[in-house]
N, C-alpha and C positions, 0 to 999 in steps of 0.2 A: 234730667232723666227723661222729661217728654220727647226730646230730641232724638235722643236713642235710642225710645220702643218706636217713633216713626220709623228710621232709617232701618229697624228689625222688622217692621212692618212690611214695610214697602220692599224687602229683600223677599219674605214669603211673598208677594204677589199682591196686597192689600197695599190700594192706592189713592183712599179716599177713606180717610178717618178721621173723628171727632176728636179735637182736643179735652173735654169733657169728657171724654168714655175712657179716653187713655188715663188721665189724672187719675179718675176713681179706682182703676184696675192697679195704677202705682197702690196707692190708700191701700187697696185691698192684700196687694202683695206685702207690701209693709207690715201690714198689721197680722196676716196670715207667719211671715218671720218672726216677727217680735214676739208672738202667743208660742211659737213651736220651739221658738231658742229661751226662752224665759228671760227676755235681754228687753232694755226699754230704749235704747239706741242702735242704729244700724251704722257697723262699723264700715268702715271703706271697701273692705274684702267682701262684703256681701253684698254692695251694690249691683254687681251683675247679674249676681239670682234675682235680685227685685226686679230689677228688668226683665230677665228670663221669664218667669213668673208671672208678671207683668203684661208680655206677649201673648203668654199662654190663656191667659185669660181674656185678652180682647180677641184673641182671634176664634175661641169657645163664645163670647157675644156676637161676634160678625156671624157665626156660623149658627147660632141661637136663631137671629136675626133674620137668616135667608139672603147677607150679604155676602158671603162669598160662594161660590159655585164654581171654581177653579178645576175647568175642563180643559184640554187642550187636545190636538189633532193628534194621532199618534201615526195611523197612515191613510190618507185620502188614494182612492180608484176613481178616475173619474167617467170610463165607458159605466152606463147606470150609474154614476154617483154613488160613493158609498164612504163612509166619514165615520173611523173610527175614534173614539175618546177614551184620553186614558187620562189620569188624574185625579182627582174628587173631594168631595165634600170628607170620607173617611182615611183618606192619607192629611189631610188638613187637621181633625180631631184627634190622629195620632200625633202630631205636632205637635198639638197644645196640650195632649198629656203632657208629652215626654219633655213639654218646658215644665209645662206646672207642679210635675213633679219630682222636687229635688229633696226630699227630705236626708237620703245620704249624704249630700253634700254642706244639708244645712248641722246635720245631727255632730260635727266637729265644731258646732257655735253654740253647744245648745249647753244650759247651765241649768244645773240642779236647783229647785226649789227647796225649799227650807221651813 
């Protein structure tokens, strides 16, 4: 599964991450599923939220962190130079809501306690 939130990483524009920060953030995703479905295993179908999840969380540490800053040009003048940027730090932490949070999707795995 490390494999997978890299290549998810590195799709959002994050191209320099810890193996270490990923692991913890699976952990965290893992266990954030298993407390909210009442379930002590993660079945096959949910492996992709872990990962989603997963994302969403490292990329809320990178962004904790002061490691991404993802500006880009949107249109360059160059009589006076003048350099517009569109992009940001808050279209990035809409992202890592909208991975992290899946509880619709998870609430058809979720089993009653007893």
């Amino acid at each position: 599964m490390v494999e997978s939130v890299k290549k998810r990483l590195f799709a959002y524009g994050i191209e320099s991450f810890e193996t270490d920060i990923i692991k913890e953030c699976l952990e965290e995703s893992e266990a954030f599923i298993k407390n909210f479905c009442n379930i002590e295993e993660i079945c096959e179908a949910l492996h992709y939220l872990v990962i989603d999840i997963a994302v969403g969380l490292c990329i809320e540490f990178y962004i904790n962190k002061g490691l991404i800053y993802n500006q880009f040009a949107s249109s360059i003048k160059e009589g006076d130079v003048t350099i517009n940027f569109e992009g940001s730090v808050e279209q990035m932490k809409n992202v890592a809501k909208n991975l992290k949070d899946r509880k619709k999707e998870l609430s058809a795995f979720r089993k009653i306690r007893w």
